[in-house]
C-alpha positions in Angstrom: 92.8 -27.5 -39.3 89.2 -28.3 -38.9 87.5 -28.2 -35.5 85.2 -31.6 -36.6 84.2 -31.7 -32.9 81.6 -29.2 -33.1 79.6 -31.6 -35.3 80.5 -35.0 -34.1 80.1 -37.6 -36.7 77.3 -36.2 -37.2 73.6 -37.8 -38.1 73.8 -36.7 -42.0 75.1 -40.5 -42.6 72.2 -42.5 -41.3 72.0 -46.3 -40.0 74.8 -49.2 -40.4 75.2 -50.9 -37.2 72.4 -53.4 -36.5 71.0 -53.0 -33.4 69.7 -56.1 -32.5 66.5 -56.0 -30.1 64.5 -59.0 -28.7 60.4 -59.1 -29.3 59.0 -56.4 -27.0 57.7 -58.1 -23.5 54.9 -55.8 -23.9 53.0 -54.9 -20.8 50.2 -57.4 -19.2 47.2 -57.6 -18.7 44.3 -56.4 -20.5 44.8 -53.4 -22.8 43.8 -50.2 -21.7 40.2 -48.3 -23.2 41.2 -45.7 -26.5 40.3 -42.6 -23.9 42.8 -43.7 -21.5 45.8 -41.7 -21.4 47.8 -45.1 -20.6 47.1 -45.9 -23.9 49.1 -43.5 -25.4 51.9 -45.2 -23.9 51.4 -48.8 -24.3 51.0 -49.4 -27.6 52.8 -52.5 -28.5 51.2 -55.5 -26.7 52.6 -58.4 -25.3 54.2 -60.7 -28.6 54.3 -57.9 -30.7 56.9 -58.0 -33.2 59.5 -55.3 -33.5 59.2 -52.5 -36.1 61.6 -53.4 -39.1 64.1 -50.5 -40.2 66.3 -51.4 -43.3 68.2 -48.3 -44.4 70.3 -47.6 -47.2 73.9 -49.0 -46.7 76.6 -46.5 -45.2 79.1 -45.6 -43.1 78.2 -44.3 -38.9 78.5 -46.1 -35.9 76.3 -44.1 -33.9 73.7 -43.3 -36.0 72.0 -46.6 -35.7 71.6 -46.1 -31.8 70.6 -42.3 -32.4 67.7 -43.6 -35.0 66.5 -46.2 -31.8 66.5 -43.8 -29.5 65.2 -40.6 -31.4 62.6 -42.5 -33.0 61.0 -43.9 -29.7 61.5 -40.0 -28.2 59.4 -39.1 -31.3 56.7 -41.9 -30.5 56.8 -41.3 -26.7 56.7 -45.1 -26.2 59.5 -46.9 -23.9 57.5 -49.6 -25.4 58.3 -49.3 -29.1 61.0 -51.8 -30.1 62.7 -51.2 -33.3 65.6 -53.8 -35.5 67.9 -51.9 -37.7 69.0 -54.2 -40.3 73.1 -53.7 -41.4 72.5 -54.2 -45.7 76.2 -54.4 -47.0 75.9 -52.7 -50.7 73.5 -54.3 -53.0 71.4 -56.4 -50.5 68.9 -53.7 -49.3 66.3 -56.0 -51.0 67.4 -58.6 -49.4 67.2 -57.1 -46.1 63.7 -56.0 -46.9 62.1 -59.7 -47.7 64.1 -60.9 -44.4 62.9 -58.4 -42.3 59.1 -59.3 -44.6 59.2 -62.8 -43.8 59.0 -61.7 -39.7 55.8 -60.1 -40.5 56.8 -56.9 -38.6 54.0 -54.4 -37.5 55.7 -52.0 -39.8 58.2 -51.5 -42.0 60.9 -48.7 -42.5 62.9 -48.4 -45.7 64.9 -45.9 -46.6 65.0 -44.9 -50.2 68.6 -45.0 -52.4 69.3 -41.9 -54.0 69.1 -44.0 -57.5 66.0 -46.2 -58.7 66.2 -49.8 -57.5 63.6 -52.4 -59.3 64.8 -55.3 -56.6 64.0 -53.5 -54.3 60.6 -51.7 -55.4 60.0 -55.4 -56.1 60.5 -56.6 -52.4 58.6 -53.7 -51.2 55.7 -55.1 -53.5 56.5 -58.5 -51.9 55.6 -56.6 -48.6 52.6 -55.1 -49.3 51.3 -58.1 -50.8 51.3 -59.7 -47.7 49.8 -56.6 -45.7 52.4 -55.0 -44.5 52.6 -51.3 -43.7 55.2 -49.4 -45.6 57.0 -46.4 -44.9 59.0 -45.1 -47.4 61.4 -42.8 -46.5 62.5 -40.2 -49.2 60.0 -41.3 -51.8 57.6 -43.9 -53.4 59.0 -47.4 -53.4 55.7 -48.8 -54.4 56.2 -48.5 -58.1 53.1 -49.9 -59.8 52.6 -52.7 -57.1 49.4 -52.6 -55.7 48.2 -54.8 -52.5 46.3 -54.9 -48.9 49.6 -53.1 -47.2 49.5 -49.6 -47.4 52.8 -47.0 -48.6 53.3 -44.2 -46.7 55.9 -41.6 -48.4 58.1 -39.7 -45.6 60.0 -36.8 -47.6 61.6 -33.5 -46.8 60.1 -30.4 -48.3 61.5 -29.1 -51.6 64.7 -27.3 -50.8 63.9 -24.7 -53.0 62.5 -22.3 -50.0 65.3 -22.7 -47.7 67.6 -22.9 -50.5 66.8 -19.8 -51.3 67.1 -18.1 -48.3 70.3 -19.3 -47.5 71.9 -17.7 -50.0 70.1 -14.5 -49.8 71.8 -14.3 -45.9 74.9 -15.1 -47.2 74.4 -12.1 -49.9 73.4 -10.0 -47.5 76.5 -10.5 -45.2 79.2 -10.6 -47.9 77.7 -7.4 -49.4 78.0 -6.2 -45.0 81.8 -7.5 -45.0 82.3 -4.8 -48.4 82.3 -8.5 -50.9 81.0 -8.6 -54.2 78.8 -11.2 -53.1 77.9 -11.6 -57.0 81.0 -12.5 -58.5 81.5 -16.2 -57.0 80.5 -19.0 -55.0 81.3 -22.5 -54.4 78.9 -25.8 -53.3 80.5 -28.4 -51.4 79.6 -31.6 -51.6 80.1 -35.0 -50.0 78.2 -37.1 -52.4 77.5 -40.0 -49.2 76.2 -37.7 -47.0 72.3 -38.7 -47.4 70.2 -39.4 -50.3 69.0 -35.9 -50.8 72.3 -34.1 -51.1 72.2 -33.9 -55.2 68.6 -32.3 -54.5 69.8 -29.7 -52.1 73.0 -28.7 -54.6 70.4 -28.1 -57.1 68.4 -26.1 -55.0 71.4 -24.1 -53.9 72.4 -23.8 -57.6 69.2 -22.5 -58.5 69.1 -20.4 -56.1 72.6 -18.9 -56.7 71.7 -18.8 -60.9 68.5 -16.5 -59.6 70.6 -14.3 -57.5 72.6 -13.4 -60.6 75.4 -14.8 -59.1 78.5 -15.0 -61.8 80.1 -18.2 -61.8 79.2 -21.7 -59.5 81.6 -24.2 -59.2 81.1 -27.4 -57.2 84.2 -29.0 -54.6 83.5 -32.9 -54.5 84.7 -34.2 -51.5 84.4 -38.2 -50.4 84.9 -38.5 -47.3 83.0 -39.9 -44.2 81.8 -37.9 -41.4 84.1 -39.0 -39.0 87.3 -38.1 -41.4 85.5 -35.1 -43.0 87.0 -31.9 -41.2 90.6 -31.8 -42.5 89.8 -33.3 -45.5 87.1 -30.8 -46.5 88.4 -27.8 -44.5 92.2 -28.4 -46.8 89.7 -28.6 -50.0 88.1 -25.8 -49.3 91.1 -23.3 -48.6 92.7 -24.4 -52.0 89.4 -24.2 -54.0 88.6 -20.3 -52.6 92.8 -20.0 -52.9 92.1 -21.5 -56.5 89.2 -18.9 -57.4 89.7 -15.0 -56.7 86.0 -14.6 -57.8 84.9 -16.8 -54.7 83.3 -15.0 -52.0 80.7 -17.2 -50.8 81.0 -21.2 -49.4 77.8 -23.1 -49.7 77.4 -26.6 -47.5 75.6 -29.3 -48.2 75.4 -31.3 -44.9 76.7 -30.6 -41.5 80.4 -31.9 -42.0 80.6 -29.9 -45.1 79.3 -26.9 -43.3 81.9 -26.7 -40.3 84.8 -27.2 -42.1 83.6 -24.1 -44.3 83.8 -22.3 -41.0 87.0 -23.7 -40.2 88.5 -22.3 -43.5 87.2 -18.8 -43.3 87.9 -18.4 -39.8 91.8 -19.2 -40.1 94.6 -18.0 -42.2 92.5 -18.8 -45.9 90.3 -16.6 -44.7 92.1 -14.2 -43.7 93.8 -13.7 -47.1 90.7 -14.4 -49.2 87.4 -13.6 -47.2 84.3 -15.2 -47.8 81.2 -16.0 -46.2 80.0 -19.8 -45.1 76.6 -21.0 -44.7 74.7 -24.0 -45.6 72.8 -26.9 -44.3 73.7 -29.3 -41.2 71.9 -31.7 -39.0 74.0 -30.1 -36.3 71.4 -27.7 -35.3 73.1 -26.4 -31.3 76.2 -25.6 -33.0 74.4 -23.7 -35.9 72.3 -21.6 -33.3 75.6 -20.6 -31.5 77.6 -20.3 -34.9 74.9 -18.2 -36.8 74.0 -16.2 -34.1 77.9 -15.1 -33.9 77.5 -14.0 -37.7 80.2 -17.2 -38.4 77.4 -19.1 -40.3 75.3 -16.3 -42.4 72.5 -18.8 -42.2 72.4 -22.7 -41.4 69.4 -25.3 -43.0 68.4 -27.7 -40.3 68.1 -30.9 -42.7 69.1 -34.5 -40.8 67.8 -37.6 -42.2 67.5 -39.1 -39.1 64.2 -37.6 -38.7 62.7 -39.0 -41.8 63.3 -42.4 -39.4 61.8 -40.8 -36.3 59.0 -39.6 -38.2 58.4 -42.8 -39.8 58.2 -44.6 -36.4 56.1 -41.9 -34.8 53.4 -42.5 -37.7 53.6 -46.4 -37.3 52.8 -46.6 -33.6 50.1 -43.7 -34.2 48.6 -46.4 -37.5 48.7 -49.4 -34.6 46.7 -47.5 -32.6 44.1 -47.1 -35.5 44.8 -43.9 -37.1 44.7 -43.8 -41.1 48.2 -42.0 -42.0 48.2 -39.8 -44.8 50.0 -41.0 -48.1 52.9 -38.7 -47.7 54.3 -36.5 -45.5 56.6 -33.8 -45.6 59.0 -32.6 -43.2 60.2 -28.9 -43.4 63.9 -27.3 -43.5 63.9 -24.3 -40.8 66.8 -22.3 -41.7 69.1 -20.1 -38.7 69.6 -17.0 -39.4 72.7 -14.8 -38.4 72.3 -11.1 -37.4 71.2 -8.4 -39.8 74.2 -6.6 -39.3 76.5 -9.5 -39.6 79.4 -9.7 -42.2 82.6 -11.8 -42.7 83.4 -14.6 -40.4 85.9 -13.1 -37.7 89.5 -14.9 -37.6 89.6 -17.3 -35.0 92.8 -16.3 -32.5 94.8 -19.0 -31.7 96.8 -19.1 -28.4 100.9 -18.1 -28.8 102.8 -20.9 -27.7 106.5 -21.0 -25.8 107.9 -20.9 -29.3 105.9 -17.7 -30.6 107.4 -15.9 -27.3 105.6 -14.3 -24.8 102.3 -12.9 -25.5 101.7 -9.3 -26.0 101.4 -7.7 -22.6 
């Protein structure tokens, strides 16, 4: 059923392949004055460690590639070198004081969506011995203090995208002649990042404050790469399952295609409803919304938490004093003002339908 392609597998599940990278080379010879623009490009000197990234444990074989390579995009540095540590469940700590006892220029952690005291405790272990920190989602630091700094890399609150997300879908189920108050329905695939139980409350909210009727939430667990029939089948039964449905509300990119993929084929057909959502997928949502098929599409993709958190490290190594926390916004695509109802998606007759209408 669903058309998974359009997302990939998708950078909503961040980081498990280790991507193993020798000690930069550096470049030779003396380094170049602070003025010079060639300094912007060579930051990491010759025998300078790679930057440490130890992520939460997951599921995607490309993300891990798509982290290296964004993240030294982000820092415009062919020089940057990063490690992207593989932690199998319950050994992100571990992974931290291995990647500590290297004495990295930096280190990236990504925060778990739950509290861990290991490994705020082997965070402490790394700022006691200097290290600079980023955390990735929110404080690790707990009450440790020491000489290595924290620096907190978070998404804005959802709340304002959130919020007008669902007023575009509103707007186009009320267009396509929908109640667009008497339903809706959050899907969920609780893996996809760390963030997705803040972005269902945020859409919640922003449904409750609507005055929409009734919310129900579709749990779905499954990977990226196996989402689209699994959540696309899910979601035709669930709106088959609820007259009162008339809008779909994703929570990552996966989620938000095979939304699409429902209303567009015979489910939706029978029972329309509008899609919209978030996704990391951001050249499929400008060409989806901008058809009307997504109402509106939240850009949110954890991978550029990582990028973010690499462009601040080589910027600190070149002296610059970071600020304690960052936040990175959620742009939201929005579909025409006159759009409505997803249209059907026509699929071609084959030999066995007979020969297409002339």
């Amino acid at each position: 059923m669903a058309r998974l392609g359009r997302a990939g597998a998708g950078l909503g599940g961040i980081v498990a392949i280790a991507v193993a990278l020798a000690a930069s080379s550096g470049c030779g010879g003396p380094p170049p004055s602070p003025t010079s623009k060639a300094a912007w490009g060579n930051v990491v000197r010759a025998g300078t460690k790679p930057f440490e990234v130890v992520p939460v444990p997951r599921s995607d074989e490309v993300a891990a590639e798509a982290v290296r390579s964004g993240a030294m995009v982000q820092a415009g540095l062919d020089t940057v070198k990063i490690q992207v540590a593989e932690p199998r469940p319950g050994e992100q700590a571990e992974a931290v004081r291995a990647a500590t006892r290297r004495q990295p220029p930096a280190l990236i952690v990504e925060a778990p969506a739950d509290p861990d005291a290991d490994l705020e405790e082997a965070v402490a272990e790394a700022r006691a011995k200097g290290l600079l920190v980023l955390a990735l989602g929110r404080s690790l630091a707990g009450d440790s203090e020491g000489p290595g700094r924290e620096v907190v890399i978070a998404p804005s609150p959802f709340k304002a995208s959130a919020g007008r997300i669902v007023a575009l879908a509103i707007r186009n189920a009320t267009n396509g002649k929908l109640d667009p108050k008497s339903g809706a329905l959050v899907v969920v695939r609780p893996d996809a990042d760390p963030f997705v139980a803040d972005r269902v409350a945020a859409l919640k909210e922003a449904l409750g404050a609507a005055g929409v009727a009734k919310v129900d939430e579709l749990r779905v667990d499954a990977d990226a790469t196996a989402a689209g029939d699994a959540v696309a089948e899910a979601v035709a039964e669930a709106v088959k399952s609820r007259p009162g449905v008339t809008l779909v509300l994703a929570t990552d990119g996966a989620s938000l295609v095979a939304a699409a993929d429902a209303a567009t084929e015979s489910v939706g057909t029978d029972r329309p409803f509008v899609p919209a959502g978030y996704t990391w997928d951001e050249p499929t949502a400008k060409s989806q919304a901008s058809v009307g098929t997504y109402a509106a599409a939240g850009i949110y993709a954890q991978d550029r938490l990582f990028r973010k958190a690499v462009y601040i490290a080589a910027r600190a190594l070149r002296g610059e004093d970071p600020a304690g926390r960052v936040e990175i916004d959620t742009p939201v695509l929005e579909s025409p003002p006159d759009a409505a109802l997803p249209r059907p998606r026509i699929v071609p007759p084959t030999d066995a339908d007979g020969p297409a209408p002339q």
